[in-house]
N, C-alpha and C positions, 0 to 999 in steps of 0.2 A: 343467823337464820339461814335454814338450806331451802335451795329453792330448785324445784325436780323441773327439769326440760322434757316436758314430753311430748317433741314435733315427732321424735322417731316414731316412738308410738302409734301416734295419730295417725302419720303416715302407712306404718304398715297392716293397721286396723282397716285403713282408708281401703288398702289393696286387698285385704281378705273380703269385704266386703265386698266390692268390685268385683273379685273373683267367683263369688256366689252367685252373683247377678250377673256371669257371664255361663254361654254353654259354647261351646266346641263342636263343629260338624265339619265331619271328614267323609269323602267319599265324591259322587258327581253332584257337586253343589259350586251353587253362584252364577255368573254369567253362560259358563259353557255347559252348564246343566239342560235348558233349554236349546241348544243346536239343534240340528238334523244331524243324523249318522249319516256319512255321506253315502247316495244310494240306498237309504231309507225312506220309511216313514217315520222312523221310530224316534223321539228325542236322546240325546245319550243319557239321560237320569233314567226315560224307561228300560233303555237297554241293559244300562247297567241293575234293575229289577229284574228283568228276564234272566238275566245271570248269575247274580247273584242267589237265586231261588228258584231259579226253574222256572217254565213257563210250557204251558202247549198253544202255539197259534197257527193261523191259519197265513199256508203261504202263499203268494200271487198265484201260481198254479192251483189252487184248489186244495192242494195237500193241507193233512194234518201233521204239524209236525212238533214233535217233543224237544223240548231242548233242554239239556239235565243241568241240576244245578251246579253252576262253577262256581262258586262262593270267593270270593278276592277281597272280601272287606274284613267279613265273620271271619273267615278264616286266617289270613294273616295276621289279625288285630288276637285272636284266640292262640297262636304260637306264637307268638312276640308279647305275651301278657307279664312275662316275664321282665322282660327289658320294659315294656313299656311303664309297668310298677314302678321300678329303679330310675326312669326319665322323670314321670311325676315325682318320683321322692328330692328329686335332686333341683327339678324345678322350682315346688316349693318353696324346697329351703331356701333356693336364692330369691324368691319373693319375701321370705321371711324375714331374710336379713338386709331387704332393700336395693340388691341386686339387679331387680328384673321386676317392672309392672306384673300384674295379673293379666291383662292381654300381652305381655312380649312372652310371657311362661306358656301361653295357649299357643300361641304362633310356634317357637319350636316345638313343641309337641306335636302339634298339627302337622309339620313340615316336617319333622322324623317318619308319623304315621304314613303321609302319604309316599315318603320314598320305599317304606316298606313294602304298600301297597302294590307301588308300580312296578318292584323288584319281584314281588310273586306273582305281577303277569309276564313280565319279562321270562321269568322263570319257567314258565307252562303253565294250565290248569289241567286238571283231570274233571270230567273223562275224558279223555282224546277226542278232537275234530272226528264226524263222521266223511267218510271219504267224498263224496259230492260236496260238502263245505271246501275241503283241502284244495279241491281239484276248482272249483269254483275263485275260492282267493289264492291259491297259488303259497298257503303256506299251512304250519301247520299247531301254529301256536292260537289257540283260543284268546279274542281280546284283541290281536294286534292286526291290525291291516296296514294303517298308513300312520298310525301315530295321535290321530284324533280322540280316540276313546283314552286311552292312558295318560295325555295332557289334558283333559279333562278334572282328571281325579283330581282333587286338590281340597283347600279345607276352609272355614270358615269362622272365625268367632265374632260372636253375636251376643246381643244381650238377651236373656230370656225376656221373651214372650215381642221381641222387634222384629220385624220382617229382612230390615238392614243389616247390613254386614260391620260388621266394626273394623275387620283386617281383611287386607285384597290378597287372593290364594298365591301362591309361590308362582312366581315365573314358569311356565311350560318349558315342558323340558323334553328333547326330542328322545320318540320309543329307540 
């Protein structure tokens, strides 16, 4: 009589399934999502809304002022679509084959995404700083002052529909 072992199986059912009931959020999430921008009001989750989509608000002076969109997320994640295909394909697989849970598969993903991320603020955004911003922080790259908005960014996996985080975001890592 043959007799079929099927722990692998199970096992890796066990992780497809897991991985259906988990989602992945990248971007300013978790603990330092709620901060103060230093020298704001604004938390860094909103800021990073004003930026990533534009925003017109209204500044301590009275002014109305437009801030165009710098997109850092949409955008990086939309040219890196490619690599980022070939990371899930490859992640997968080594779920598939037992490799790598379906949360350690989402953590390097996560963690590729947001070096991406930081790498095209590091990089610049367009449109350029209006010159009273430049002249005001003394530099000239959109996103960076002192390092707090871009260690911020980091990633999150969660189960759908939990409030709680299942994996704590990558160490900060200096702008």
């Amino acid at each position: 009589m043959v007799r079929y072992d099927d722990t692998a199986f199970r096992k890796m059912r066990g992780e497809w399934v897991q991985l259906a009931n988990l989602t992945l959020m990248i971007g300013v999430v978790g603990p330092g999502a709620s901060a103060l921008e230093a020298g704001s009001s604004l938390t860094l989750a909103e800021l990073a809304l004003v930026h990533e989509y534009g925003a017109t608000i209204k500044h301590p002076s009275g002014a109305i002022i437009e801030i165009p969109e710098r997109s850092f997320i949409r955008s990086t994640l939309m040219a890196r679509r490619g690599d980022l295909a070939a990371l899930q394909a490859r992640v997968f697989k080594r779920i598939l084959a037992g490799e790598l849970t379906a949360t350690a598969g989402l953590e390097l993903i996560g963690e590729q995404c947001v070096a991406w991320i930081r790498q095209t603020i590091r990089d610049g955004l367009d449109p350029p700083l209006a010159t009273e911003t430049i002249l005001a922080k003394k530099s000239t790259k959109p996103l960076i002052d002192h390092g707090q908005f871009i260690n911020a960014i980091a990633y999150q996996v969660v189960a759908k529909g939990a409030a709680g985080a299942v994996a704590t975001p990558p160490e900060a890592v200096a702008a």
